[in-house]
N, C-alpha and C positions, 0 to 999 in steps of 0.2 A: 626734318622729317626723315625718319627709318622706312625702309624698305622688305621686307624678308619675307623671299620665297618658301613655303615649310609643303608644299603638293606639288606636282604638275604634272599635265596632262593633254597630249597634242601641245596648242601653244598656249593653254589654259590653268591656270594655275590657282591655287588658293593663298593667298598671303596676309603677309600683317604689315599696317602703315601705322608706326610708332609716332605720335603728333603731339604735343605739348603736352606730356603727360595723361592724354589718350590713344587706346589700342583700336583699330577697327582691322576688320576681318574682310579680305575681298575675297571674289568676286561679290559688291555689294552694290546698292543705288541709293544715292542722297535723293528725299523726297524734297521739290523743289517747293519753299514757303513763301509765299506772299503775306508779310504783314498787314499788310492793310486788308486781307481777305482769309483769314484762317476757316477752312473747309473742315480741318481735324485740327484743335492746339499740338502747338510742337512737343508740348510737354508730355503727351501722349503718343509720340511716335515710338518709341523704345519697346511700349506693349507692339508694335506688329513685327518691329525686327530692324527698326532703324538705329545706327549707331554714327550716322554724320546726317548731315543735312546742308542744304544748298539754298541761298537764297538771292536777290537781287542789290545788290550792293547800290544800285543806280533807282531804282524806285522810293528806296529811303533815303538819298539820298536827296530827291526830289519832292519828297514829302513833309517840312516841318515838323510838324510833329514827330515823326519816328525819326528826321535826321536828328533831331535836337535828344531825344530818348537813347537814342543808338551810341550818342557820343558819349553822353553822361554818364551810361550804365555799361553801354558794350552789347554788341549783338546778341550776346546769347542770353544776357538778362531780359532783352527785346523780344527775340524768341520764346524765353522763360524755357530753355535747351538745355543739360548738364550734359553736351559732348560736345564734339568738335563742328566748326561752320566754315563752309567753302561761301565767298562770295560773289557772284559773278559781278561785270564791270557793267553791262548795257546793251550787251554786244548784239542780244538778241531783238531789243528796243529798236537797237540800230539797223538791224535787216529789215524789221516790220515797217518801222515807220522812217528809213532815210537819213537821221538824222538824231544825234542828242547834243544836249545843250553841257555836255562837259568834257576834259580833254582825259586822255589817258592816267597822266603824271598825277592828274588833278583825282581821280578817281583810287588810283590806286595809295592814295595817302590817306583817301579819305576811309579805305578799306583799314588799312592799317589805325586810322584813328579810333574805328567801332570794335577794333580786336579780333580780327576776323583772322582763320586758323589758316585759312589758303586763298592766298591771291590771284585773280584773271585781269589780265591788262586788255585794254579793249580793244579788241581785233576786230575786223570785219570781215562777218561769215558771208561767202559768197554763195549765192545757190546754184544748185545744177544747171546745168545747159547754158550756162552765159558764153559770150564772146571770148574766146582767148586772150584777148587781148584786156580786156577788165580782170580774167580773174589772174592774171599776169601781175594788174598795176593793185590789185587788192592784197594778194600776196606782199608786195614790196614794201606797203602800209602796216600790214601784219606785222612783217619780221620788224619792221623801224620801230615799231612800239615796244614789238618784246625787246628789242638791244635796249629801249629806254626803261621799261618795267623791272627789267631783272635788277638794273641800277636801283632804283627805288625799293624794289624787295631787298637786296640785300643791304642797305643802306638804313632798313627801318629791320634787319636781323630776322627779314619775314618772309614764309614759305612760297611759291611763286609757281602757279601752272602755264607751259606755254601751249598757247593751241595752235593748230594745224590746219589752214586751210588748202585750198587748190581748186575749190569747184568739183567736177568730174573730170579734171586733167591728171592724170594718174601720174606723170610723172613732175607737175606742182607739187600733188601733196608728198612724195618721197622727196623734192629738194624741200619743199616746208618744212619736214620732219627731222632731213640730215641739218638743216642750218640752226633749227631749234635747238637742236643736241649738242648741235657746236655751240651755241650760246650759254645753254647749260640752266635747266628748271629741274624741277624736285617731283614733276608727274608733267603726262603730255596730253593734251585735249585733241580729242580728233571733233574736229567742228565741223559748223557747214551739213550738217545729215539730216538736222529735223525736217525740211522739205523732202528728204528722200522716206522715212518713215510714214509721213501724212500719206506718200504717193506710193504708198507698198512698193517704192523700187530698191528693193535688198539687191540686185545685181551691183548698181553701183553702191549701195550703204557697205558694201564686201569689198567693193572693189576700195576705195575710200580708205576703210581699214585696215585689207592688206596694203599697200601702196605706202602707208604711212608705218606701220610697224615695220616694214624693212631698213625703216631708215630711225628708228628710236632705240634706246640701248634697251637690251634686255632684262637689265635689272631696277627698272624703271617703272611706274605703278602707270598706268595709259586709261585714260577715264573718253565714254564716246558721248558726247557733250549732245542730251535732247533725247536719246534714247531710252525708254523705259517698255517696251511693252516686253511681257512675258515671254511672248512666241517667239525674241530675238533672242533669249541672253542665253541660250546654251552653245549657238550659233557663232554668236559678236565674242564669248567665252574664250572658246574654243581655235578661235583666232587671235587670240588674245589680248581681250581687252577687262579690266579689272573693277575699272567704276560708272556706273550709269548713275544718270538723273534724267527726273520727270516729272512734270505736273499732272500727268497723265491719270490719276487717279482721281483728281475732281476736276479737270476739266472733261472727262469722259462722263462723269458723273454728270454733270450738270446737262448732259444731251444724252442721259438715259442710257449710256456704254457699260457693256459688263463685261473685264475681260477676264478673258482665257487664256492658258498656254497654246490654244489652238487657233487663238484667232480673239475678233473683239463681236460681242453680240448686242441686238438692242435689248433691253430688259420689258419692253411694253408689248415684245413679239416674244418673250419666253412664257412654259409654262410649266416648268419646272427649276430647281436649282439644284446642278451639277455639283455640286462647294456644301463640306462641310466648317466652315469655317464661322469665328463668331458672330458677324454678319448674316451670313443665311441661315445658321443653324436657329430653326425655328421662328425663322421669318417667312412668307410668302413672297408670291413676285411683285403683289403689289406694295409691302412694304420698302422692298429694296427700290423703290421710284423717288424715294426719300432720297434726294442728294447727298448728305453725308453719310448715308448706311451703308450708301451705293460706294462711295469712297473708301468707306471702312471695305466693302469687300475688294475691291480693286489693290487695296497696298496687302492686304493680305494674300491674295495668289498672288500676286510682285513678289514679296518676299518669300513666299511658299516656295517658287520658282528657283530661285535663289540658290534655298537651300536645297534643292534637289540638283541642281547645277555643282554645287560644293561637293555634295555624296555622291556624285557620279566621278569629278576626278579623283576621290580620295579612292574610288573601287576602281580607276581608270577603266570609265566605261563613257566619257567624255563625250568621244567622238559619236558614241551609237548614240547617245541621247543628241547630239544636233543630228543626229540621220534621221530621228523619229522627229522630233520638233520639225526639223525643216518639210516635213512632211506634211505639214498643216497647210502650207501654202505653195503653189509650184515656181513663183519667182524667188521663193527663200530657198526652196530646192536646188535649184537650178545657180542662184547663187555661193549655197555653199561647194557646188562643185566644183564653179570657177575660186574658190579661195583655195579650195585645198589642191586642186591643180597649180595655181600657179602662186601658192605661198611659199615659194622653196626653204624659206628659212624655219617651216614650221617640222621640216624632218630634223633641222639640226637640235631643238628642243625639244623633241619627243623621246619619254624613254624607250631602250631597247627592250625593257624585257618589262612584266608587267604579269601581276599575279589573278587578274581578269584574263577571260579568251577575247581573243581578234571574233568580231561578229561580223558576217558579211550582209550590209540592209540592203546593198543596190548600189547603182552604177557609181555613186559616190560614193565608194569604201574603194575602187581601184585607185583612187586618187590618195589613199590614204598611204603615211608617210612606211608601213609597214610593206605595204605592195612596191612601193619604188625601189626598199633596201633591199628587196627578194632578187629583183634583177641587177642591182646595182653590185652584189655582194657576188655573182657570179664569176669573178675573175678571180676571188681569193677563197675557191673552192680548189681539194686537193685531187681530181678524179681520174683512179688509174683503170687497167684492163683491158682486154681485147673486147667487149663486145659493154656499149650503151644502153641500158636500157629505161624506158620510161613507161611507167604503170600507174595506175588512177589507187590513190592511196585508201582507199576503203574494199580492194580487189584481195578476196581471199585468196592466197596463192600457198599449195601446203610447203613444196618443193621452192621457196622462194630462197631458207636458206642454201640450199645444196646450189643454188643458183649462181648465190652471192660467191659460193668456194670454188665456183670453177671459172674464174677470173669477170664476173660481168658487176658492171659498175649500175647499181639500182638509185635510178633518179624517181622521185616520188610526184606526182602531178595531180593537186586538191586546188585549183580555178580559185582564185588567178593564182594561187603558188605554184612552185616548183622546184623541188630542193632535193638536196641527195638524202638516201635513206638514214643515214646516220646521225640526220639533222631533224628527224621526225617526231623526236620527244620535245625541242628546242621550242621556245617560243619566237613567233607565232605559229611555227606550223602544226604544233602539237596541241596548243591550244587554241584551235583557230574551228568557228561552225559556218559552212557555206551550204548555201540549200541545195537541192539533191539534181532538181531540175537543172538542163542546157539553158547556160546562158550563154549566148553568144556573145557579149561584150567578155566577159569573163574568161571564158574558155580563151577569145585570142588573147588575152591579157600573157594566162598561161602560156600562150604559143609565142608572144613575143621574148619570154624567156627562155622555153626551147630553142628559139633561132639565137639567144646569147650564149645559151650553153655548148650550141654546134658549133659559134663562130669564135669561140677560146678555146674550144675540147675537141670538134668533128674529126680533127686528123691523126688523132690520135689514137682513135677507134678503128678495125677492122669491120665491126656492123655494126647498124644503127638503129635500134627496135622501138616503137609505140605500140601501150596495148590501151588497146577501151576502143569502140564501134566509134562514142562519140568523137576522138580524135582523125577518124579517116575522113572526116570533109574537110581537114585542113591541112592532110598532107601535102596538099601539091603546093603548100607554102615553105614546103618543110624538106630543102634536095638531100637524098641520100640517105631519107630514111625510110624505113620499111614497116608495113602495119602487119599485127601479128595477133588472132585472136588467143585468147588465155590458154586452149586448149593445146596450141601449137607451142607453148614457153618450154615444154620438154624437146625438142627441138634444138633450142639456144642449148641447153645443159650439152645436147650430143656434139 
């Protein structure tokens, strides 16, 4: 299996996974298939935008008839699929119900005997809030399988995911992640989440998949094992993760859920439909209570979703689309601020410059990897002159340049930026829209880069100037500088 990054954006990207002579396109979601229960034929997944698919390697197993069909024919003749199949091992069986009746080694040959495109050795997913000490010994269970699966994938010349548990212990799932890597798989499952989806808790489904992508290579495909709903993937994206799956679109169905990018609704309390899609278009609300109509619409915003997730990094506009998505909900808000705070490694793969503007949505854009390099870039600034000065960059000033030629050094202040004038066309500061209004998280953003600019440049200055009203309630954070309305900037020239 190939890997190749051709977009990216924050830590989101768009790629191709080269697999036995199939192409698939990420950010994508294998719609997860139960043979024995087809809600839509696989054969009809392609019409909504499917190009892999996901199903239970442990259920046909378990099944006679489909194990004995699966072997004869090969999964995807089972399916009746013409692309590629991920199979999982049980893993999920084995949270729900405790226990299955096969072993790892035993499973993953048997994946390999049905022809299946990507193998899962069967780990066990731990769920939130357990004991330390369990999700310690469940971990150690994990990684002993994957050292014994990769043996058997490569030994049967066949593709191999390892997955990633830890519970909500964050630094489990970064040794899960670094040890996996050292073992060496061809994509990496961040597990263990589907309980935090059911429980709308995105703090820790964030936390989970930063913790674990710190410690997975970068050029590595990271799929987050259970996740399908619409209102996460520009979010889980963005933080970079490449493949979801989910049954979510007829098991939601089956209890009358219609989802949204904004959230999931009942269909028997709407009275209207939002969706033009082939499903609603020209259906009512009470056709859509049909279980598979309902499903037909559910993989269609899934995929709709998708694809507007792809046209946002290609226009790198990434990030503002999980500003607005995460909007929909306040703990997905609230969580993507803790990822992009404390993702550090998501400044290292972002690009510098980018043919979209910087948009400011709110408190969760100062955490963006562009507001860090503002102040971080302040010590390999060249800034000469006897007098400093800092002006709000939308302040018509006519005398600004006669200003600049009588030795005064013009720093430019647009919240949270702060940069010298010279740097004003540069991206981001040049392509960058902040709204008009005081924000006070914002403004000190600004101000904590004024105090980095005073504390490598202040003694080098003879005076130290700030103009705009809104900056005077934060001088007295700010020693040695002096506030100056516009009217007095003829003053400085004298």
């Amino acid at each position: 299996m190939d890997f190749e990054i051709k977009r990216k954006d924050g830590a989101g990207r768009i790629g191709r996974i080269d697999l036995g002579g199939w192409r698939v396109e990420t950010p994508t979601i294998m719609p997860v298939i139960n043979p024995g229960i087809l809600t839509i034929p696989p054969n009809e997944m392609r019409e909504f935008g499917a190009e892999i698919l996901i199903t239970n390697s442990y259920i046909i197993y378990r099944n006679e008839r489909l194990h004995e069909k699966a072997v004869e024919n090969g999964v995807h003749s089972l399916l009746d699929f013409d692309g590629p199949v991920m199979t999982d091992s049980g893993a999920y069986q084995l949270s729900v119900y405790g226990d299955v009746e096969v072993g790892s080694e035993e499973i993953l040959e048997f994946q390999d005997s049905i022809g299946s495109d990507i193998h899962v050795p069967l780990d066990l997913p731990t769920p939130p809030g357990v004991e330390r000490e369990r999700a310690e010994n469940d971990l150690e269970v994990t990684l002993q399988r994957a050292r014994e699966g990769v043996k058997v994938a490569r030994a049967n010349d066949a593709v191999i995911a390892g997955p990633i548990q830890g519970s909500t212990y964050l630094d489990l799932r970064r040794k899960s992640a670094l040890e996996m890597s050292e073992i060496g798989f061809d994509l990496y499952c961040i597990g263990g989440v589907v309980p935090m989806m059911e429980e709308y808790d995105f703090e820790n489904l964030v936390k989970a998949i930063v913790a674990s992508k710190s410690g997975i290579p970068f050029n590595a495909p990271v799929h987050l094992f259970g996740a399908g709903h619409p209102m996460v993937f520009a979010v889980a994206v963005a933080l970079g993760c490449d493949l979801f799956d989910s049954a979510a679109y007829a098991l939601f169905a089956k209890r009358n859920r219609y989802l949204t990018n904004r959230g999931t609704w009942n269909v028997k309390e709407m009275e209207y439909l939002p969706c033009s899609c082939p499903a609603c278009h020209g259906n009512s609300v009470d056709d859509l209570m049909e279980p598979e109509l309902l499903a037909r619409h559910n993989l269609y915003v899934t995929f709709r979703e998708l694809r507007v997730v792809k046209e946002a990094i290609r226009r790198g506009e990434l990030l503002e689309l999980a500003s607005e998505r995460a909007r929909s909900h306040p703990r997905l808000h609230s969580a993507l601020k803790w990822g992009l705070e404390n993702g550090d490694w998501i400044e290292e793969v972002t690009p510098f410059s980018k043919k979209s503007a910087f948009f400011y949505t709110g408190e969760e854009s100062m955490f963006r990897p562009e507001v860090m390099r503002n102040k971080e870039a302040v010590g390999r600034y060249r800034l000469g002159g006897e007098v400093l000065l800092f002006i709000p960059h939308d302040l018509d000033i006519d005398t600004l340049d006669q200003i600049e030629d009588r030795g005064v050094q013009v720093m430019e202040m647009k919240p949270p930026f702060v940069y010298p004038k010279e740097l004003s066309r540069t991206y981001p500061f040049g392509q960058s829209l902040v709204p008009t209004y005081v924000d006070s998280g914002r403004h000190k953003q600004a101000v904590k880069t004024i105090e980095e600019v005073l504390k490598v440049y202040g003694d080098n200055f003879e005076e130290i100037y700030i103009v705009g009203s809104v900056y005077k309630d934060y001088l007295w954070e700010l020693d040695g500088v002096s506030y100056l309305e516009p009217s007095q900037l003829d003053s400085v020239i004298d």
